[in-house]
C-alpha positions as CSV (number, residue, x, y, z in Angstrom):
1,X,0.0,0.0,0.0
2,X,1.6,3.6,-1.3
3,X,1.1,6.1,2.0
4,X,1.4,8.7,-0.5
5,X,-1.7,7.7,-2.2
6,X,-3.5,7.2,0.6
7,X,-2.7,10.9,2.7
8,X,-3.0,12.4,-1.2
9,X,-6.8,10.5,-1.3
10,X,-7.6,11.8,2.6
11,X,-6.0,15.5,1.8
12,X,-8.6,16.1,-0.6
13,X,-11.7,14.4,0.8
14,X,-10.8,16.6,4.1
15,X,-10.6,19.5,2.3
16,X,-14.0,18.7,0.7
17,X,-15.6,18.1,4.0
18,X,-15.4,21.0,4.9
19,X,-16.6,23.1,2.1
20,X,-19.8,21.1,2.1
21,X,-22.0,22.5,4.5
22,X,-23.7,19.6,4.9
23,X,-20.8,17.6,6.3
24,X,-19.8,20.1,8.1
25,X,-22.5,20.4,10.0
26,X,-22.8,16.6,10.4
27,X,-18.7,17.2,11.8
28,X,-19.8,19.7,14.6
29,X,-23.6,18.6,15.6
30,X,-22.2,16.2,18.5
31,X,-19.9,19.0,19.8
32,X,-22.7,21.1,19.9
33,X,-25.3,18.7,21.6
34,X,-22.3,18.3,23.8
35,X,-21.5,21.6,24.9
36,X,-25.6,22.2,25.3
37,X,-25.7,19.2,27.6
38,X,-23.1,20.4,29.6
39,X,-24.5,23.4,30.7
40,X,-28.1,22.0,31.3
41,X,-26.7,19.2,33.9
42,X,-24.7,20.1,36.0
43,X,-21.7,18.0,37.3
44,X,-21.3,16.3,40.6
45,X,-19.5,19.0,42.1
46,X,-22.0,22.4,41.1
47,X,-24.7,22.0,43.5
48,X,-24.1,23.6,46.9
49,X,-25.8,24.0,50.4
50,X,-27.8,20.4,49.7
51,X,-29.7,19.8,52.6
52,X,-29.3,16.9,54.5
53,X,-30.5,15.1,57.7
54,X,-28.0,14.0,59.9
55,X,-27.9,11.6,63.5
56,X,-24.7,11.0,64.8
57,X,-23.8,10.5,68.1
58,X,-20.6,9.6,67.6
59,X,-19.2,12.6,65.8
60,X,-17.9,10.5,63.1
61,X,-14.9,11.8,60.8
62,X,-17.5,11.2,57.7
63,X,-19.7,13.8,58.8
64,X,-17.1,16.0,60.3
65,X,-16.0,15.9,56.1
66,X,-19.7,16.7,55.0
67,X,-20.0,19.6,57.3
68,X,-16.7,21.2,55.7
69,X,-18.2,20.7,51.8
70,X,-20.1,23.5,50.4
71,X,-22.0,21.0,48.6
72,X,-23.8,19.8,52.3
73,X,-26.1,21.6,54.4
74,X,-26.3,18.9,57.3
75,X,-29.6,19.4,59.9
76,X,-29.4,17.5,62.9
77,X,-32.1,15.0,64.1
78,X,-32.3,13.4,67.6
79,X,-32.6,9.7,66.7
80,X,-31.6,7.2,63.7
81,X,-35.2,6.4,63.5
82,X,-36.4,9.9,62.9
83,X,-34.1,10.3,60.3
84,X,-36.4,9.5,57.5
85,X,-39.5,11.2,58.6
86,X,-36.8,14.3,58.9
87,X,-35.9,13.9,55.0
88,X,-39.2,14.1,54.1
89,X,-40.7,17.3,56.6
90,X,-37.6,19.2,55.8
91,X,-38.2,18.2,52.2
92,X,-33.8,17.8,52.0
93,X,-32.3,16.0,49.4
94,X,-31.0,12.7,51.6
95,X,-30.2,11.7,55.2
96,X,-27.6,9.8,57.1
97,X,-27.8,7.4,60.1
98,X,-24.4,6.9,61.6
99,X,-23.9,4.1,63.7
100,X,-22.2,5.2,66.9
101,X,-19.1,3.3,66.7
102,X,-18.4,4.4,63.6
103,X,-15.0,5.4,63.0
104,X,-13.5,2.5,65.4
105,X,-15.3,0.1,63.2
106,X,-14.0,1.3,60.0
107,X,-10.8,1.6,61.5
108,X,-10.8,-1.8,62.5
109,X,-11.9,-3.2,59.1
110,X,-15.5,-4.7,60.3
111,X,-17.0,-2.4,57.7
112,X,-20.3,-1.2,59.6
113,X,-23.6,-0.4,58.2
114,X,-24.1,3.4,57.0
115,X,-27.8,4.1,56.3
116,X,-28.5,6.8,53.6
117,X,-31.7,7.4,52.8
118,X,-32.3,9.4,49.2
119,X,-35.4,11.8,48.5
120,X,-37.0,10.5,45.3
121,X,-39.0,14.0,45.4
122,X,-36.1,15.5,44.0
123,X,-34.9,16.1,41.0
124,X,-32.8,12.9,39.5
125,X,-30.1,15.5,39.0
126,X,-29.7,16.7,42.4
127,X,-30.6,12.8,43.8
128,X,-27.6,11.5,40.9
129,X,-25.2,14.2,42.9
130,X,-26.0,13.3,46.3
131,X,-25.6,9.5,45.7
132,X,-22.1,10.1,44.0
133,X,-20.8,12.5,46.7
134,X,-21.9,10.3,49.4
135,X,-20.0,7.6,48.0
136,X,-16.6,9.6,47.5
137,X,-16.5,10.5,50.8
138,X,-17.2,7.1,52.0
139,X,-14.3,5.9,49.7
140,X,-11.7,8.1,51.0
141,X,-12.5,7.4,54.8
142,X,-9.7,4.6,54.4
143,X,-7.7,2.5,52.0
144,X,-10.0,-0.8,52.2
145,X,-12.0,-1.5,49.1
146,X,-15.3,-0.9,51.0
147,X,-14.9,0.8,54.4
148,X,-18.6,0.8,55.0
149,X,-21.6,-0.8,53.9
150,X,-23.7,1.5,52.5
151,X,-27.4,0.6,53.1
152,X,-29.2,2.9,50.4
153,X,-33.4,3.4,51.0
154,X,-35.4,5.6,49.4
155,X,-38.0,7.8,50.9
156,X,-41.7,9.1,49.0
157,X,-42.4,7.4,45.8
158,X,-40.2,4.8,44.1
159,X,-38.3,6.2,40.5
160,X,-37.0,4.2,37.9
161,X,-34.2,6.6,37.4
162,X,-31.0,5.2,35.2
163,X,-29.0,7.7,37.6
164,X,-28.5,5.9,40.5
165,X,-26.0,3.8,41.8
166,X,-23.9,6.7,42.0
167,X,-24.3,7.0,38.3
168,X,-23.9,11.1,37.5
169,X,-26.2,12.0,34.1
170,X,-22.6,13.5,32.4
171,X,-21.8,10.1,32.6
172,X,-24.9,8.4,31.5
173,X,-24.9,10.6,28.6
174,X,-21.3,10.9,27.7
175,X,-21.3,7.4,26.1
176,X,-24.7,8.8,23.6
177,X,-22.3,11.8,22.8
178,X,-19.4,9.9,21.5
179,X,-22.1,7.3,19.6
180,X,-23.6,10.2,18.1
181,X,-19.9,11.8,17.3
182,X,-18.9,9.2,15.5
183,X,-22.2,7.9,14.2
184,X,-22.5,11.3,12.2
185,X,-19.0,10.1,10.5
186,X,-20.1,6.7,9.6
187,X,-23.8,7.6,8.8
188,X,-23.4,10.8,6.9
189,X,-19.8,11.7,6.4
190,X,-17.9,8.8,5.1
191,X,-20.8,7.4,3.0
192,X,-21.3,10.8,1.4
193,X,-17.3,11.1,0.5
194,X,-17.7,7.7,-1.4
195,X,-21.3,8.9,-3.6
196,X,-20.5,12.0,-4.2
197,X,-16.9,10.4,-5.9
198,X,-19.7,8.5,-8.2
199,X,-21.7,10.6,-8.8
200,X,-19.2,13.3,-10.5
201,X,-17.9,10.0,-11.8
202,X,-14.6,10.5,-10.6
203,X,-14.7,7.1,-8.7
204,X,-14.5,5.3,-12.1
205,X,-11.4,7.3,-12.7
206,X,-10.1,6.5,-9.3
207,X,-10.4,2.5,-10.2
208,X,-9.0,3.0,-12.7
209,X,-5.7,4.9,-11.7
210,X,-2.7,3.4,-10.5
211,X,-4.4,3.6,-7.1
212,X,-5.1,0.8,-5.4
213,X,-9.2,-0.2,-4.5
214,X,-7.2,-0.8,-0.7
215,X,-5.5,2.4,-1.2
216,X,-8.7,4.4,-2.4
217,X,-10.5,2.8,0.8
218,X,-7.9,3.8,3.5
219,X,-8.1,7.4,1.8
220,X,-11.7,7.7,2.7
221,X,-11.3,5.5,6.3
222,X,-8.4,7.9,7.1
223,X,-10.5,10.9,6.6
224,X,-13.4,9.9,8.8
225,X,-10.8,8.8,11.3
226,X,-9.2,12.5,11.3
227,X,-12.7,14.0,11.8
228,X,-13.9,11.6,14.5
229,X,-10.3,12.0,16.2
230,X,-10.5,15.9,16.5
231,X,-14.0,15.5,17.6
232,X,-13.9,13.1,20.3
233,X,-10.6,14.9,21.5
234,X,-12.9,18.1,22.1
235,X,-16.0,15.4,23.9
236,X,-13.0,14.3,25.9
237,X,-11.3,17.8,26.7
238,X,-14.9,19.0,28.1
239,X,-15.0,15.6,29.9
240,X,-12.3,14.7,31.4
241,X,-13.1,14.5,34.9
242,X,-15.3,11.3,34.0
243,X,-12.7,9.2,32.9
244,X,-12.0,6.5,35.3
245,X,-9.5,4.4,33.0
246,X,-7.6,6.4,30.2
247,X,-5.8,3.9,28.7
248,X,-8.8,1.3,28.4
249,X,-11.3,4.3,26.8
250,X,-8.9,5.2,24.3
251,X,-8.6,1.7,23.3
252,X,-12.5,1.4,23.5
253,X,-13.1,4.5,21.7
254,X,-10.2,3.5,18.7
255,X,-12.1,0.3,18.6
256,X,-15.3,1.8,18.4
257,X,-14.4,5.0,15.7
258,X,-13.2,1.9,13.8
259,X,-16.2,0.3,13.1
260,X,-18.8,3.4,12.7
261,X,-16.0,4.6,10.1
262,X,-16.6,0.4,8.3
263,X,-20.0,0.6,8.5
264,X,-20.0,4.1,6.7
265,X,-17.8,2.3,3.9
266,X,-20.1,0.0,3.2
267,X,-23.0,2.2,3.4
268,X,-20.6,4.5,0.6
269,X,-20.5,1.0,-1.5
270,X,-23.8,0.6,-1.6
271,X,-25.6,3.3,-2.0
272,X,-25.5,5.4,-5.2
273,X,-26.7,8.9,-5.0
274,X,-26.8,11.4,-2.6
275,X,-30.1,11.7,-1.9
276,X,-30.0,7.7,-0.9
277,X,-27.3,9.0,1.6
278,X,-29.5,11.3,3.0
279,X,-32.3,8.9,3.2
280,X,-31.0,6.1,4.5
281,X,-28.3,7.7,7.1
282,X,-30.6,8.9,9.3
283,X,-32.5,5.6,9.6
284,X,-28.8,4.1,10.4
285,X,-27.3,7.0,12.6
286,X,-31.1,6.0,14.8
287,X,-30.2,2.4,14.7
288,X,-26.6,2.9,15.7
289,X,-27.3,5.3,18.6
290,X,-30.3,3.2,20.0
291,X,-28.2,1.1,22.7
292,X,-27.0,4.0,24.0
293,X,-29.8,5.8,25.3
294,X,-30.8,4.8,28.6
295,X,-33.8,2.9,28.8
296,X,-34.2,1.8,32.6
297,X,-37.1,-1.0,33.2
298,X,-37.2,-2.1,29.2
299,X,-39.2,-4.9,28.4
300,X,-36.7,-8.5,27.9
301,X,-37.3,-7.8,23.9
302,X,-35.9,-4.7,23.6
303,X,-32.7,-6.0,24.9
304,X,-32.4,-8.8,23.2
305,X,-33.1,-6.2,20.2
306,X,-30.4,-4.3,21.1
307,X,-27.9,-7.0,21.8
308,X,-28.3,-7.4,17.6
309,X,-26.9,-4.1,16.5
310,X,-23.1,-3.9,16.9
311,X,-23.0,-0.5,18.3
312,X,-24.6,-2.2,21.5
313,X,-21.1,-3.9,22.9
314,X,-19.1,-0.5,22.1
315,X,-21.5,1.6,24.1
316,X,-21.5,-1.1,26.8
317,X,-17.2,-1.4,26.7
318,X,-17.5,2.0,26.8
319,X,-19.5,2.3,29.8
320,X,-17.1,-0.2,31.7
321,X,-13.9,1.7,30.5
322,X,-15.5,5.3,31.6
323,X,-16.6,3.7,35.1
324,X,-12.9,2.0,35.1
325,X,-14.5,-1.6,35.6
326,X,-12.2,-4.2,34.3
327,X,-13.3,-7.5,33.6
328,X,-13.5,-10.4,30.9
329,X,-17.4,-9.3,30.2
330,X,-15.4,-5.9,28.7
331,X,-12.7,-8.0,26.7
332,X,-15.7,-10.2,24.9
333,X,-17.3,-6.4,24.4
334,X,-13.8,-5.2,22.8
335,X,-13.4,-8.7,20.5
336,X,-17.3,-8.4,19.1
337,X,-16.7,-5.0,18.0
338,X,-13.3,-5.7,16.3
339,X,-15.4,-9.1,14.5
340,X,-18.2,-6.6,13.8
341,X,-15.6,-3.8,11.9
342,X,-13.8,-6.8,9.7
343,X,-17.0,-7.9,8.9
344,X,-17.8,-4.3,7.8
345,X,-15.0,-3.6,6.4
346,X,-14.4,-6.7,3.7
347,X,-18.5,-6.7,2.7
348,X,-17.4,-2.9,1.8
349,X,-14.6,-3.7,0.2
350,X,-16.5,-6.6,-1.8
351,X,-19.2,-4.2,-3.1
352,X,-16.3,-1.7,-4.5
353,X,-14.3,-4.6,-6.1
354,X,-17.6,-5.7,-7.6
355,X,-18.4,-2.0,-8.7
356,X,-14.6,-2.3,-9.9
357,X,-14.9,-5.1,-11.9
């Protein structure tokens, strides 16, 4: 394979991107849905004064911590059993029982009960921030993998919010984001590179150059990879703080950008016109982002439905790698997508060779 020919092929089809205004905008629509969501949820860390109820006789170092966060406006309460009925007169966002032997338990590795109780009155924002800061602090009492048991109830009517679990919406969403980022290049831009190079009929010339059909393929791949690249940088850059494993994401991610930018080959080698693009992308950009948005309580065919599309195991390996949860579940995730993009990628490459021939 010439490189030459290749970074010649991707030089130009970059340079067209961005004179078409229609790939253009298809380059900066997730950065812009980003940014947007961004400053409608707020993360973890922008809510301050939360009120929440409080019994501790033992003036444990875990509430001594709260007290000193902005983000916590602890009330006290008289008893662990009033503690609930508290949350809810005082309408605050959660409470705390502390056991009063607290801190020697922890310290002594016996990992004692903590009883949290969460408002489900409150927004899932504000209930999402509470359960993740609750958590931290728990965390960093001491070394040990769990410190405490944490024994979560919730008060007023049950929710069937996907934000709990400690789960912050920035990171429920982040995964849709990076779908949708480089979705847009397999659904719209990559495809449209490959008509529009048939339709001015300057694809017949290109098979029939010196250039190879490999060549002429890693040309276009190479330019969707460049777009999703800078993109996803930027998602990343805005996100940073919600990266658990860095190493494992950009593997997941490379992985991921991999096959969208396959599947928007063989898209490109099917279809013939334009307007086809346009058609039929945004039935495939819906059907790639569908396993990424949350769907808490889904009926057992759904997920089975979703298990079919491929995008499915890179949103879920995505997911783990964010969270930094390694396991072999995330290393069958990470060999299903690499078996989804060869398949991709040579039924692409047998349509052009066809088309070639």
């Amino acid at each position: 394979m010439n490189s030459r020919v290749v970074a010649a092929i991707a030089q130009k089809d970059l340079i067209d991107a961005i004179r078409n205004r229609y790939l253009l905008i298809a380059l900066l629509t997730p950065l812009s849905v980003a940014l947007l969501m961004r400053f409608l949820m707020p993360g973890v860390n922008s809510f301050n004064n939360l009120p929440v109820v409080v019994h501790d006789p033992g003036k444990s170092t875990l509430v001594t911590q709260l007290r000193a966060m902005p983000q916590f406006k602890l009330v006290e309460t008289g008893s662990a059993a009033s503690v609930e009925s508290e949350v809810e007169k005082t309408k605050a966002t959660g409470g705390l029982a502390v056991p009063v032997n607290f801190d020697a338990d922890v310290a002594a590795g016996k990992e004692p009960e903590l009883t949290v109780y969460v408002n489900n009155k409150k927004n899932i924002i504000e209930q999402a921030s509470f359960r993740r800061l609750i958590e931290r602090q728990v965390s960093s009492l001491v070394k040990h993998p769990e410190p405490a048991r944490v024994n979560w109830i919730e008060v007023a009517e049950q929710t069937n919010s996907p934000f709990k679990s400690g789960v912050t919406p920035a990171q429920m969403f982040l995964p849709l984001i990076l779908v949708l980022s480089f979705g847009m290049t397999g659904a719209f831009v990559v495809p449209l590179l490959l008509v529009e190079e048939k339709e001015k009929r300057t694809m017949d010339f290109l098979l029939t150059s010196p250039a190879r059909l490999t060549e002429i393929i890693a040309g276009k791949a190479l330019t969707g990879i460049v777009y999703s690249v800078l993109v996803a940088a930027l998602l990343l850059g805005i996100n940073y703080k919600l990266i658990g494993n860095w190493p494992l994401t950009l593997l997941t991610m490379s992985l991921g950008l991999l096959l969208n930018v396959t599947i928007g080959l063989l898209m490109g080698s099917v279809l013939k016109t334009t307007m086809q693009v346009n058609t039929w992308a945004s039935v495939a950009l819906l059907v790639l982002l569908a396993p990424s948005f949350p769907l808490p309580g889904s009926p057992a065919v759904v997920e089975a439905a979703m298990r079919v599309i491929p995008t499915y195991y890179f949103v879920e390996a995505l997911k783990s790698s964010l969270a930094g949860n390694i396991g072999p579940r995330l290393w069958v995730q990470l060999l299903v997508v690499l078996i989804c993009t060869s398949i991709a990628f040579f039924a692409g490459t047998w349509a052009l060779r066809r088309e070639q021939n």
